[in-house]
LUMSE-232054 format. One record per residue: chain; z, x, y of N, C-alpha, C in turn; residue number from 1. Coordinates in Angstrom, 3 decimals. Example, Ala and Ser with C-alpha at 12.3 -4.5 7.8 and 13.67 -1.06 7.14 Angstrom:
{chaine: A; n_c3: 7.800; n_c1: 13.190; n_c2: -5.690; ca_c3: 7.800; ca_c1: 12.300; ca_c2: -4.500; c_c3: 7.800; c_c1: 13.200; c_c2: -3.300; num: 1}
{chaine: A; n_c3: 7.080; n_c1: 12.850; n_c2: -2.250; ca_c3: 7.140; ca_c1: 13.670; ca_c2: -1.060; c_c3: 7.870; c_c1: 12.900; c_c2: 0.030; num: 2}
END
This chain:
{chaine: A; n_c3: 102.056; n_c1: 70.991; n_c2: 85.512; ca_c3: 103.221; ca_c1: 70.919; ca_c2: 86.358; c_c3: 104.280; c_c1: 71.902; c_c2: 85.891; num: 1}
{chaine: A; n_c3: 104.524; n_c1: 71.602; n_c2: 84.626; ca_c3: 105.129; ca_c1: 73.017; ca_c2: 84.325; c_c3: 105.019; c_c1: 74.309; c_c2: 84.079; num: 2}
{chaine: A; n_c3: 103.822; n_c1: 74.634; n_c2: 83.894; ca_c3: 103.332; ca_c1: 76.072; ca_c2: 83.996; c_c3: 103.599; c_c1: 76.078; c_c2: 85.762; num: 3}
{chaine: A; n_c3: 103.904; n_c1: 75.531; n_c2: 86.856; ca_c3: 103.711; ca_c1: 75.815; ca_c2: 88.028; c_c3: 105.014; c_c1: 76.407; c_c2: 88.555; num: 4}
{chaine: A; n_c3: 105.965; n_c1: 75.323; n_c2: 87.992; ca_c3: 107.480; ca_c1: 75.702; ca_c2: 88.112; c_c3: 107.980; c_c1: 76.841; c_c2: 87.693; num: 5}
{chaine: A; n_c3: 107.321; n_c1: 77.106; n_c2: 86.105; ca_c3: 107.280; ca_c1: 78.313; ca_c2: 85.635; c_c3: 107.243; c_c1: 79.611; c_c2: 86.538; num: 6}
{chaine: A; n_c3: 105.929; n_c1: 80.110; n_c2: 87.146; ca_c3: 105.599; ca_c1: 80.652; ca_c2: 88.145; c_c3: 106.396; c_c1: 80.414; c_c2: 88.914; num: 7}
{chaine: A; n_c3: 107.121; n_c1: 79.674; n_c2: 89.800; ca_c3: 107.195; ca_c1: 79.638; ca_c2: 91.163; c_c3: 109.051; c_c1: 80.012; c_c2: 91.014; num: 8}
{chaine: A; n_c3: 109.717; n_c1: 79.679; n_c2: 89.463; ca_c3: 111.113; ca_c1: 80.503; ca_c2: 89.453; c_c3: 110.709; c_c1: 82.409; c_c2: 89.103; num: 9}
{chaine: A; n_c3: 109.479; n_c1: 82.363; n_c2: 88.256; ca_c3: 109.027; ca_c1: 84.132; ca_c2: 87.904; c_c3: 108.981; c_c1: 84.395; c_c2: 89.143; num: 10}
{chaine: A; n_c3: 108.477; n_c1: 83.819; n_c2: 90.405; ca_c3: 108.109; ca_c1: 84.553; ca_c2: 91.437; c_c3: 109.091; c_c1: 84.712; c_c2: 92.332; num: 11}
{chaine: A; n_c3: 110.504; n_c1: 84.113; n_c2: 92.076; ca_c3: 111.711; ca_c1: 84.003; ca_c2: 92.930; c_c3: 112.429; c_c1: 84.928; c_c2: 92.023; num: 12}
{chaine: A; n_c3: 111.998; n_c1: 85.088; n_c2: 91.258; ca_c3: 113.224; ca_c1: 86.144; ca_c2: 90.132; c_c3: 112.902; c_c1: 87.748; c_c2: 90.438; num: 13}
{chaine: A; n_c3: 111.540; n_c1: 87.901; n_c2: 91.290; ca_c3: 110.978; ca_c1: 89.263; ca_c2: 91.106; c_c3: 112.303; c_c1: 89.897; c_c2: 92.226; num: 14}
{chaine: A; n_c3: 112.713; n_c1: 91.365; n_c2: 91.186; ca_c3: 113.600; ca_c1: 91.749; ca_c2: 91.831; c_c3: 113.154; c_c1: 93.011; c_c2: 93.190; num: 15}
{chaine: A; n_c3: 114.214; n_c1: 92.452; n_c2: 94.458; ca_c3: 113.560; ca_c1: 94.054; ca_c2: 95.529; c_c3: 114.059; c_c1: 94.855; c_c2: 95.205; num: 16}
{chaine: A; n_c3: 113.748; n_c1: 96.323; n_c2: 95.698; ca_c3: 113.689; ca_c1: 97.418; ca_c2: 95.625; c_c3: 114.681; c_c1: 97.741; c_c2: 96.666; num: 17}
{chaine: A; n_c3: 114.278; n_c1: 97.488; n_c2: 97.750; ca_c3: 115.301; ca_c1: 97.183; ca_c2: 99.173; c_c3: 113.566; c_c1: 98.216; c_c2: 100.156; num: 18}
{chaine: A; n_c3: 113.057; n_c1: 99.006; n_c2: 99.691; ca_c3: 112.595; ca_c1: 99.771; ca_c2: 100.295; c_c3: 111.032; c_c1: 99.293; c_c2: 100.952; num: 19}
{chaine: A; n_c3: 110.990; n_c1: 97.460; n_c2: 100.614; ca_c3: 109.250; ca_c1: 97.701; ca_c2: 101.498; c_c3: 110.490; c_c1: 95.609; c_c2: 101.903; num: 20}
{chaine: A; n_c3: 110.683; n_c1: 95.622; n_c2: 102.783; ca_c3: 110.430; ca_c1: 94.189; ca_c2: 104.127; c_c3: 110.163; c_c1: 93.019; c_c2: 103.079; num: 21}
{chaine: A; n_c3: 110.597; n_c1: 91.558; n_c2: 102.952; ca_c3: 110.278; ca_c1: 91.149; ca_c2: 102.429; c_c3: 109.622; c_c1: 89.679; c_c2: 103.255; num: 22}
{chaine: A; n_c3: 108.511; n_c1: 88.780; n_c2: 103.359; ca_c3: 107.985; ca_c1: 88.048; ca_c2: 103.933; c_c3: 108.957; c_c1: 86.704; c_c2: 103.904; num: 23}
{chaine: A; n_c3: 109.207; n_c1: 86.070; n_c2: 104.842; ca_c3: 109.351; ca_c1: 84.649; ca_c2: 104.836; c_c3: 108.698; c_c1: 83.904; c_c2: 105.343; num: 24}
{chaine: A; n_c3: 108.677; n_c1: 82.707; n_c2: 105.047; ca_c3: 107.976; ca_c1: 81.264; ca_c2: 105.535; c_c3: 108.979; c_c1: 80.409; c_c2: 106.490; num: 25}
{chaine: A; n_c3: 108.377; n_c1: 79.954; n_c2: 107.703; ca_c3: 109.333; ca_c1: 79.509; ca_c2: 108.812; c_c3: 110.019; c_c1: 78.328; c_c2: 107.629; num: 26}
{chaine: A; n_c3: 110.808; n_c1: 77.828; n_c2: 108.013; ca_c3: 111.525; ca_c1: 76.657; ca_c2: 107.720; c_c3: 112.234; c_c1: 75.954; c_c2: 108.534; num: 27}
{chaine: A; n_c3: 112.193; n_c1: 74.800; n_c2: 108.853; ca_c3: 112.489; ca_c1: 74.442; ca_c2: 110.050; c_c3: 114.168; c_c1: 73.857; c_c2: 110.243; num: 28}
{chaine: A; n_c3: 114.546; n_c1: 74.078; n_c2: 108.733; ca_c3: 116.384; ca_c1: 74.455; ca_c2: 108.480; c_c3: 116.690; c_c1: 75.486; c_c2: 108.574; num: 29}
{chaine: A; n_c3: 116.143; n_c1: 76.295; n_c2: 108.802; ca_c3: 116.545; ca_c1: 77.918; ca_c2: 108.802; c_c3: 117.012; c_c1: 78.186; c_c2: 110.327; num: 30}
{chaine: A; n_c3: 117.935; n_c1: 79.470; n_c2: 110.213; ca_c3: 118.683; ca_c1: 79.544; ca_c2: 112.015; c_c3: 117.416; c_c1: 80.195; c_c2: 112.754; num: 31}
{chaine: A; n_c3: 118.000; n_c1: 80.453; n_c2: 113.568; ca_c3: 116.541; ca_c1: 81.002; ca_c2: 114.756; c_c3: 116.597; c_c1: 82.334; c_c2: 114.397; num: 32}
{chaine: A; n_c3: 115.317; n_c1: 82.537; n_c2: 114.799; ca_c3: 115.445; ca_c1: 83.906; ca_c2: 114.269; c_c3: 115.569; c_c1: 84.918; c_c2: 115.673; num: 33}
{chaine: A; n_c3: 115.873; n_c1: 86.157; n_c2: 114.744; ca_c3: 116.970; ca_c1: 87.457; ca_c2: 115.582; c_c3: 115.330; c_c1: 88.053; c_c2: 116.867; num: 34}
{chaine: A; n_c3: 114.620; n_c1: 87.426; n_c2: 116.548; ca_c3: 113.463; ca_c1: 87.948; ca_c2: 117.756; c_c3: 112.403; c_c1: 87.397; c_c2: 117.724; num: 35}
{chaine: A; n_c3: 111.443; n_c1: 87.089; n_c2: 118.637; ca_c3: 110.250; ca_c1: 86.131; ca_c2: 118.493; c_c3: 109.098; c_c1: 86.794; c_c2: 119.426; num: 36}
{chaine: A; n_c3: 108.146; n_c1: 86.808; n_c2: 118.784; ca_c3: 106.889; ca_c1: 87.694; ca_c2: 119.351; c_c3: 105.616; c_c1: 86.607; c_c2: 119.912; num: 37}
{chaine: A; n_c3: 104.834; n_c1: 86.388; n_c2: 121.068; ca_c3: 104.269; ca_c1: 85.278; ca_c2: 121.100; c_c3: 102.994; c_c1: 85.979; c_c2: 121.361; num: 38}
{chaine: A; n_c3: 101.920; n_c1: 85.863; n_c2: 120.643; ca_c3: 100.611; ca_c1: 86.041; ca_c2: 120.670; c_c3: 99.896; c_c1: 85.370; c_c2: 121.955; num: 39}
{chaine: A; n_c3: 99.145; n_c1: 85.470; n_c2: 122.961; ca_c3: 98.844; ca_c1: 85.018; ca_c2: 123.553; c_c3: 98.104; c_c1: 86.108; c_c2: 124.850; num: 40}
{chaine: A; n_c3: 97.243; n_c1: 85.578; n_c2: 124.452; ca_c3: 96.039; ca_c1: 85.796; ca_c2: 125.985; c_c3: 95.423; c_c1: 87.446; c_c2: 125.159; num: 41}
{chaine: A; n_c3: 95.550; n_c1: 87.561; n_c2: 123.675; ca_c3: 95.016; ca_c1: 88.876; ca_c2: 123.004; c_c3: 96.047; c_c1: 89.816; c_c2: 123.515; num: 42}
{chaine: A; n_c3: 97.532; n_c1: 89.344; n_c2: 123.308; ca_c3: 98.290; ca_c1: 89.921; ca_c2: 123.123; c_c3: 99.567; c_c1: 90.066; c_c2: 122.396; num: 43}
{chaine: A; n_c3: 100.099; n_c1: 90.842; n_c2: 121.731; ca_c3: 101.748; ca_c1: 90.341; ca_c2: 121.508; c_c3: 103.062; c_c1: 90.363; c_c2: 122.769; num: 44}
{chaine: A; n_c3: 103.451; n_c1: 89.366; n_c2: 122.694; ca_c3: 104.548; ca_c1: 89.695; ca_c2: 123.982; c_c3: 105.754; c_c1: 88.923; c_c2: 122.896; num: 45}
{chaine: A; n_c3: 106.475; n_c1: 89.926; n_c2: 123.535; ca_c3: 106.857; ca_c1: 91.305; ca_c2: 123.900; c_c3: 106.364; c_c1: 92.238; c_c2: 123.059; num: 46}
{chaine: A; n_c3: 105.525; n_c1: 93.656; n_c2: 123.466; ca_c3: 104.907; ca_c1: 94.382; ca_c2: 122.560; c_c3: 105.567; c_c1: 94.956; c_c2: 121.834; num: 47}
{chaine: A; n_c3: 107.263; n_c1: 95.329; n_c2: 122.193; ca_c3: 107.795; ca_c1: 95.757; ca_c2: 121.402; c_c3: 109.716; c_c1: 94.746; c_c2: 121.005; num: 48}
{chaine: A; n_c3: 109.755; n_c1: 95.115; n_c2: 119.975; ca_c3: 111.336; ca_c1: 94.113; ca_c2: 119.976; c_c3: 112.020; c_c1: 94.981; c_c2: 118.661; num: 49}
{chaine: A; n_c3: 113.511; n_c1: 95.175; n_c2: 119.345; ca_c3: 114.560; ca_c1: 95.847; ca_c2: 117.779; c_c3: 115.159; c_c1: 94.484; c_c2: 117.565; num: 50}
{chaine: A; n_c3: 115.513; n_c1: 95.204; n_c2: 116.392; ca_c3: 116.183; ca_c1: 93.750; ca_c2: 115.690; c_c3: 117.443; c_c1: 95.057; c_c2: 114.619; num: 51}
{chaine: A; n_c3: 118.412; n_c1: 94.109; n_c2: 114.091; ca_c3: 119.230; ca_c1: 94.733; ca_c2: 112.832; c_c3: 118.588; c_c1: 94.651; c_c2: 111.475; num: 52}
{chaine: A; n_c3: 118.860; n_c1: 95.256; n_c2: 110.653; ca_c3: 117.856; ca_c1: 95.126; ca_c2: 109.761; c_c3: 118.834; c_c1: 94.073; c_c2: 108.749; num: 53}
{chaine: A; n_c3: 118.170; n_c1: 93.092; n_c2: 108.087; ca_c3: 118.137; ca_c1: 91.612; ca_c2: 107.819; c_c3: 117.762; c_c1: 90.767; c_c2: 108.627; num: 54}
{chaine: A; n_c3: 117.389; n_c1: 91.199; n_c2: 109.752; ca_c3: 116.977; ca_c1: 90.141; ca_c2: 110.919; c_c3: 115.491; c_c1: 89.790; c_c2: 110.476; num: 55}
{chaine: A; n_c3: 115.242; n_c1: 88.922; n_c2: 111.510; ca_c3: 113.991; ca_c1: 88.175; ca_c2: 111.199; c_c3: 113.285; c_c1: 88.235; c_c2: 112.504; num: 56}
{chaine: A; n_c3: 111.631; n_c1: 88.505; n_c2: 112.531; ca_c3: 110.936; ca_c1: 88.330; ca_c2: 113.496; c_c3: 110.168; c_c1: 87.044; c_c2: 113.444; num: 57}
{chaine: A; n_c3: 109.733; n_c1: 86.370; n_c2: 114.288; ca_c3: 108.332; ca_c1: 85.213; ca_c2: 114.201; c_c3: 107.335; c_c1: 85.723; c_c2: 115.121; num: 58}
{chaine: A; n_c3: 106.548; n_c1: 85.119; n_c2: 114.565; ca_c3: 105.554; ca_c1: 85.427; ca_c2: 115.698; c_c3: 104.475; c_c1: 84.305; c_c2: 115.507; num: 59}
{chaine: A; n_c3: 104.213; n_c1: 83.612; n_c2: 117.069; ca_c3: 103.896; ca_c1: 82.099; ca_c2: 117.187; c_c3: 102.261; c_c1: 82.526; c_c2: 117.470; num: 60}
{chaine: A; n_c3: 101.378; n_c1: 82.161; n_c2: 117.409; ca_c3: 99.726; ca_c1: 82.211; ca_c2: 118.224; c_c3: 99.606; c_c1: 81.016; c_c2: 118.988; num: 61}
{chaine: A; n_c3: 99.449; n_c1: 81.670; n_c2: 120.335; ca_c3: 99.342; ca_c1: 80.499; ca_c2: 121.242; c_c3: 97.875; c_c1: 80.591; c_c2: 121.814; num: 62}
{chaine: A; n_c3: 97.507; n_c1: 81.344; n_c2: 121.286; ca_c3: 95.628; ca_c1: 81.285; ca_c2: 121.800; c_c3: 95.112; c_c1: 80.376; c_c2: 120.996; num: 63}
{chaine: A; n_c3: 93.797; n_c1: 80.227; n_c2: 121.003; ca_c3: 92.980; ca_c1: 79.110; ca_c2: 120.473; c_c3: 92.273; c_c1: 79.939; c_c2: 119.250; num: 64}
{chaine: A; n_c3: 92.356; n_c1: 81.561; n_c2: 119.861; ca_c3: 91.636; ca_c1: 82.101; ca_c2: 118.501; c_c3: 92.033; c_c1: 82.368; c_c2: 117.739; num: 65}
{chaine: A; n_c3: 91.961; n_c1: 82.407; n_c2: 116.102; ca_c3: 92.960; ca_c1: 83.301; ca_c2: 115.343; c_c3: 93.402; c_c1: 84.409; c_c2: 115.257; num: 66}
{chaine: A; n_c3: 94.591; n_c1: 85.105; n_c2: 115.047; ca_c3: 95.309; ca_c1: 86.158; ca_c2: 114.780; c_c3: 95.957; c_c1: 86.733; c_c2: 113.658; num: 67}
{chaine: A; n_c3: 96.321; n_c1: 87.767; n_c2: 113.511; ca_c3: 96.845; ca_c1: 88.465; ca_c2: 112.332; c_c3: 98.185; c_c1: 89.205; c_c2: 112.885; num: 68}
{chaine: A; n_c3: 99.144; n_c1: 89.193; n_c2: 112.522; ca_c3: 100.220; ca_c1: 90.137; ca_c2: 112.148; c_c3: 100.080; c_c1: 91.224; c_c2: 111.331; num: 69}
{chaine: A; n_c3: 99.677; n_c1: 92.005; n_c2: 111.267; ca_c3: 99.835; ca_c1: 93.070; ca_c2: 110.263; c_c3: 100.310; c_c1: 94.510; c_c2: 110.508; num: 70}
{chaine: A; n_c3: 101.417; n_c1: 94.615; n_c2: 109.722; ca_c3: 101.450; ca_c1: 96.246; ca_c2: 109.708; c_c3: 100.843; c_c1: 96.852; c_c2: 109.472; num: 71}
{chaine: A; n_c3: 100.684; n_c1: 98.571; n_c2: 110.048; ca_c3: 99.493; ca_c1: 99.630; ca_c2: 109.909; c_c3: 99.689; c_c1: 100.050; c_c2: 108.429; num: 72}
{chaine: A; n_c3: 101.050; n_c1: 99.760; n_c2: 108.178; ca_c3: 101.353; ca_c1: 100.614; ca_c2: 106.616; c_c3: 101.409; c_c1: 99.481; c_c2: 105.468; num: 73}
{chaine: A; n_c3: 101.006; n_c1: 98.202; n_c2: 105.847; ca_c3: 101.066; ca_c1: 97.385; ca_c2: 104.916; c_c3: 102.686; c_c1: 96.581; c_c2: 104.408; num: 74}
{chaine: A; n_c3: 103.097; n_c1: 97.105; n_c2: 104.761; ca_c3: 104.435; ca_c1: 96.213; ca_c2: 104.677; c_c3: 104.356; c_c1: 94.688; c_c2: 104.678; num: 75}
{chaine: A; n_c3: 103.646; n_c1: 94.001; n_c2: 105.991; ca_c3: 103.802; ca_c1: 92.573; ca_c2: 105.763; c_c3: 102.435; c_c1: 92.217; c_c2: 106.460; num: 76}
{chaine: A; n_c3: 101.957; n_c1: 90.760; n_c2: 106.577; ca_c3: 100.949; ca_c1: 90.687; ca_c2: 107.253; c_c3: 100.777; c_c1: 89.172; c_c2: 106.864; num: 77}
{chaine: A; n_c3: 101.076; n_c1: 88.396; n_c2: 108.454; ca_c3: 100.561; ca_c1: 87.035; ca_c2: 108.595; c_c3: 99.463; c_c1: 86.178; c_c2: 107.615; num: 78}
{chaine: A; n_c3: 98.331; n_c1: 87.225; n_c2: 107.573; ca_c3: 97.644; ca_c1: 86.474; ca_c2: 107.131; c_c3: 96.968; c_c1: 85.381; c_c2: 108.808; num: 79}
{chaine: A; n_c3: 95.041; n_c1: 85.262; n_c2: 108.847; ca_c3: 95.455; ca_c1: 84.095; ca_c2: 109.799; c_c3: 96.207; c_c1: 83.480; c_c2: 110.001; num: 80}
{chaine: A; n_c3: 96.296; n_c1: 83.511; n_c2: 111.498; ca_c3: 97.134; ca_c1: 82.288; ca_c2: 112.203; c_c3: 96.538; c_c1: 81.486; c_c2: 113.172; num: 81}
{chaine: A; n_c3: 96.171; n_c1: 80.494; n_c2: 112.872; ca_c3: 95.501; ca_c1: 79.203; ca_c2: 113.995; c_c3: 96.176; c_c1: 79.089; c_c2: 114.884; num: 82}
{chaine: A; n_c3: 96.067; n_c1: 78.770; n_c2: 116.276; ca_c3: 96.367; ca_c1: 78.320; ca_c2: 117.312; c_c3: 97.771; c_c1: 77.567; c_c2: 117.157; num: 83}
{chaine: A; n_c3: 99.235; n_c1: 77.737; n_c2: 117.020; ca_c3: 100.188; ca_c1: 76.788; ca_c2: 116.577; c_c3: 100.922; c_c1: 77.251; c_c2: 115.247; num: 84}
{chaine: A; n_c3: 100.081; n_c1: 78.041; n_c2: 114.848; ca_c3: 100.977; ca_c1: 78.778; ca_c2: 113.099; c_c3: 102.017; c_c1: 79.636; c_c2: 113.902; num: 85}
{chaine: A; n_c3: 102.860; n_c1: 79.711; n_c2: 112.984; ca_c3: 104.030; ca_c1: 80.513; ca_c2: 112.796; c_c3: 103.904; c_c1: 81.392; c_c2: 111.513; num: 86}
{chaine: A; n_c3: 104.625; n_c1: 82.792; n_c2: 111.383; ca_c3: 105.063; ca_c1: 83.496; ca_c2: 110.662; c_c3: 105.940; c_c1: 84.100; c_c2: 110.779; num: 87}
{chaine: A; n_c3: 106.935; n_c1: 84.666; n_c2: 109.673; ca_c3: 108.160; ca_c1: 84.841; ca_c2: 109.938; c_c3: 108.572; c_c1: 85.702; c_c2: 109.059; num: 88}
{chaine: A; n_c3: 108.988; n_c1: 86.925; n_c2: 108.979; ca_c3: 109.353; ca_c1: 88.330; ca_c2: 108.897; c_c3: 110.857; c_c1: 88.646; c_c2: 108.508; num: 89}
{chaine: A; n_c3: 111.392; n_c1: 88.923; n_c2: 107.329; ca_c3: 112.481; ca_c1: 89.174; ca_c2: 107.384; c_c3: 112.644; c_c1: 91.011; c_c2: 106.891; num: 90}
{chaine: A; n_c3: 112.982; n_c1: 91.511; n_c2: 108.166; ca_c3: 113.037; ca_c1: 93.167; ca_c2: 108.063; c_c3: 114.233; c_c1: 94.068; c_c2: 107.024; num: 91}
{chaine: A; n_c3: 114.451; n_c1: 94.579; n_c2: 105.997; ca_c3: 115.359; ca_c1: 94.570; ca_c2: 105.501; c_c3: 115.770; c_c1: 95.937; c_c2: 105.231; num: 92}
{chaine: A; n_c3: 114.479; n_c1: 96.904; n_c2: 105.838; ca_c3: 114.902; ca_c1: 98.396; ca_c2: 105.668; c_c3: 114.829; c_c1: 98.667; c_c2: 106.867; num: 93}
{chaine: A; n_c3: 115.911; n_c1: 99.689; n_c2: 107.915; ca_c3: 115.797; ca_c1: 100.312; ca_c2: 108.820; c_c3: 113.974; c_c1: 100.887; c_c2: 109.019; num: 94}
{chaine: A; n_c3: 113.678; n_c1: 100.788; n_c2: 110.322; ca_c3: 112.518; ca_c1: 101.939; ca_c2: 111.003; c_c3: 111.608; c_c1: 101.306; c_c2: 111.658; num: 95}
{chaine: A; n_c3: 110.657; n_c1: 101.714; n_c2: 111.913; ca_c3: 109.904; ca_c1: 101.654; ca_c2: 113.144; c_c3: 108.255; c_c1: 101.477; c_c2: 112.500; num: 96}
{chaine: A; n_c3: 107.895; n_c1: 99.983; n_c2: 112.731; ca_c3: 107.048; ca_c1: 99.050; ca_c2: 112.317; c_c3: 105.751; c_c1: 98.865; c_c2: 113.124; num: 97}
{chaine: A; n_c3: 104.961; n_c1: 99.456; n_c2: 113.415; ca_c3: 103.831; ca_c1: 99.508; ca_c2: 114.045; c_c3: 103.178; c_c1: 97.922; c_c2: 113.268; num: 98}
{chaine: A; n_c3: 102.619; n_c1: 97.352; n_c2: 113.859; ca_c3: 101.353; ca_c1: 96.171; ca_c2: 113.806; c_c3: 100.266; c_c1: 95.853; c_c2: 114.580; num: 99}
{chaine: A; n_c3: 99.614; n_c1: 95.657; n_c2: 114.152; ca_c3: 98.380; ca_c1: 95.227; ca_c2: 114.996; c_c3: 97.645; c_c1: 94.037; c_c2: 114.509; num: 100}
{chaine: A; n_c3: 96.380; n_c1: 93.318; n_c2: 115.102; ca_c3: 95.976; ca_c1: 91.976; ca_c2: 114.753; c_c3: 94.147; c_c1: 92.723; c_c2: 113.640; num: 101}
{chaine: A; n_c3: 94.133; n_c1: 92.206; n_c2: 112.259; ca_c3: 92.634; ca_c1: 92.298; ca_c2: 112.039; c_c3: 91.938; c_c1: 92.256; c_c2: 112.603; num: 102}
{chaine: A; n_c3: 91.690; n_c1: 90.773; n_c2: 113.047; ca_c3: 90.913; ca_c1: 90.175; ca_c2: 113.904; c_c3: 90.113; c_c1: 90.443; c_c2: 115.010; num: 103}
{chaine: A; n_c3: 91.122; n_c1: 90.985; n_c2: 115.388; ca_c3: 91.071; ca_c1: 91.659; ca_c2: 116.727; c_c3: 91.214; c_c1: 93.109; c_c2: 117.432; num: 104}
{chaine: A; n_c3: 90.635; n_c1: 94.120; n_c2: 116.609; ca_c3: 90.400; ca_c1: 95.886; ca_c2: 116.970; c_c3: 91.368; c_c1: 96.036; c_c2: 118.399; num: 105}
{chaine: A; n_c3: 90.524; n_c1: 95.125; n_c2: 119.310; ca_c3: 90.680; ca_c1: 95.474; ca_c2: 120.588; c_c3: 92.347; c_c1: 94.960; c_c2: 121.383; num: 106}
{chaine: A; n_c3: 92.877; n_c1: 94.327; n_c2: 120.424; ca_c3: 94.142; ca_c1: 94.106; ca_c2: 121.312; c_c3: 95.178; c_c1: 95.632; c_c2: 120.865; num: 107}
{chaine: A; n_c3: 96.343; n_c1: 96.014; n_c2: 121.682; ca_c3: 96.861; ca_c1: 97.012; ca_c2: 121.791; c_c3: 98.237; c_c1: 96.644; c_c2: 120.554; num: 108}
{chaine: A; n_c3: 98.472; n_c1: 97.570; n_c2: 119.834; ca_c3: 99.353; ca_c1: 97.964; ca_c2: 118.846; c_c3: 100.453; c_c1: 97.310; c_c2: 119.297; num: 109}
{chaine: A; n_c3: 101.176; n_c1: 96.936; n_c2: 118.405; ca_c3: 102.946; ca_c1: 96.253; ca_c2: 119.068; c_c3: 103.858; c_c1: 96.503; c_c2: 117.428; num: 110}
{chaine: A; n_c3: 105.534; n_c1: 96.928; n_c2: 118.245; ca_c3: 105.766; ca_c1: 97.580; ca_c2: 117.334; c_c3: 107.322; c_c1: 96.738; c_c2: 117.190; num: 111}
{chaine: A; n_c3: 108.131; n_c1: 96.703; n_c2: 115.940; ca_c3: 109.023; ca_c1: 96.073; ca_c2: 115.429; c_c3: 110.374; c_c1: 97.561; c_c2: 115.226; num: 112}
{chaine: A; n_c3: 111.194; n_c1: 97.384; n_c2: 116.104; ca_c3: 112.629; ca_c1: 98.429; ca_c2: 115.400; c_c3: 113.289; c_c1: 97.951; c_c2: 114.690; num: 113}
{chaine: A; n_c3: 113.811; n_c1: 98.509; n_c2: 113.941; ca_c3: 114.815; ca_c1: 97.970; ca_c2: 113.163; c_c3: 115.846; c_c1: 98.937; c_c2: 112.776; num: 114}
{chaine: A; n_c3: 117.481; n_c1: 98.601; n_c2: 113.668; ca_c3: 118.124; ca_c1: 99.405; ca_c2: 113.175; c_c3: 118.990; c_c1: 99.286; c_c2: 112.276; num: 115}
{chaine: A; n_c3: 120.537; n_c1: 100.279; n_c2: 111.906; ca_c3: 121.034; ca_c1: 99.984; ca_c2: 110.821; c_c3: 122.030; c_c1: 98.506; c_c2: 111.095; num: 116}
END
């Protein structure tokens, strides 16, 4: 138990850089976030969305199959998402965020702005 706590303040202490996006986990105390992307029918809608940079994206899967969030450059990435998952994105450097799904080759690119 305490080696866990250990870890889990080391892993809150790691300091950013400011220069690569940093991931969040929805929380359901947290405010709404600055844009919301909805997976559905092997797509992202809206394919594209700006936001300010500290803003936050989600993005819900409303299909039955799983999906991925991922940037082309690696910045962030869902990780599966089941039918009902949420993930949630907090953008923290200005620019222009291409993503696409693993999973899925065939659905079309969708992209995240972020200005100053």
């Amino acid at each position: 138990m305490i080696a866990v706590v250990v870890v889990a303040i080391a892993a809150c202490s790691k300091s950013d850089s400011g220069s690569t996006p940093t991931p969040t986990k929805p929380d359901p105390s947290a405010p709404a976030p600055d844009a919301t992307v909805n997976i559905s029918n092997f797509a992202f809608v809206p394919a594209t969305v700006t936001i300010k940079a500290g803003g936050t994206v989600q993005w819900t899967n409303s299909d039955s199959a799983p999906h991925t969030a991922t940037d082309l450059n690696n910045a962030f990435t869902s990780g599966n998402l089941a039918q009902g998952d949420k993930f949630s994105f907090k953008f923290t450097t200005p620019g222009t965020y291409s993503y696409h799904c693993l999973v899925h080759s065939m659905m079309a690119t969708a992209t995240v702005v972020v200005t100053q």
